[in-house]
N, C-alpha and C positions, 0 to 999 in steps of 0.2 A: 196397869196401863204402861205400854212405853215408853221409853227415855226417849228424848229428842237427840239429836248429835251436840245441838246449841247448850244442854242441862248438863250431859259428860262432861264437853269440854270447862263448861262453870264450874262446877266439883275438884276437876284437876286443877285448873287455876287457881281456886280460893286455897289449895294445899302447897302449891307449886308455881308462884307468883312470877318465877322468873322464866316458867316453859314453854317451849312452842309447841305447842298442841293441832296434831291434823286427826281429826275426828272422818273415817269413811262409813259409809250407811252399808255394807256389801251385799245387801239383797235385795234394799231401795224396801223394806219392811220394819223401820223403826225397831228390830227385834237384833240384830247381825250386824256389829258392827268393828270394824278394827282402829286402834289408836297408836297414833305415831308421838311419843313425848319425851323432849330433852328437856334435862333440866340439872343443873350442877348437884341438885341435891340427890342424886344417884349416885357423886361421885365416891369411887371405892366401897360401893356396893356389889352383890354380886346378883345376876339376872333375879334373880328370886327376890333377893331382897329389894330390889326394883319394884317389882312386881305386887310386890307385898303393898307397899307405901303408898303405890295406886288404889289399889283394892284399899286401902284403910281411905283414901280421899275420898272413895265415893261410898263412903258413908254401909255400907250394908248391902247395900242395893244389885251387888252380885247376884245373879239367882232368882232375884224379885222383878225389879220394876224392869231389869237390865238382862237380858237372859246372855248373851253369847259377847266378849270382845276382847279379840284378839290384841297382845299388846306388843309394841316394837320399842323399848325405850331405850335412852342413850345420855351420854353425857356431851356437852357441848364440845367443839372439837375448838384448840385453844392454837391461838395465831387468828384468829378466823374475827 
């Protein structure tokens, strides 16, 4: 069964308390979906290890319930 946008984004958050999360549906098929996430806890990480700490938030679920998401993540930009 598919993820909702609303289950991603709760998975990042409960790992990543402080991110702003924009969850896109890209095919409007619960199956395709891209994620935009800052969050400090990326800081002096590099794309990959980003990426990693996603994929460990949501639990497994890569490949299963969550077939395709693209990810764009970042660190908060600071003055801001």
């Amino acid at each position: 069964m598919p993820m909702s946008a609303k289950e991603i984004e709760d998975l990042i958050l409960k790992a990543f308390p402080d991110a702003i999360v924009k969850i896109d549906d890209l095919r409007g098929d619960g199956d395709h979906y891209a994620a935009y996430i800052e969050s400090k806890e990326f800081e002096n990480k590099s794309k990959v290890q980003q990426h990693q700490l996603v994929y460990r938030a949501l639990g497994g679920r890569m490949g299963n319930e969550l077939h395709a998401l693209a990810l764009n993540t970042s660190v908060p930009k600071t003055g801001e």
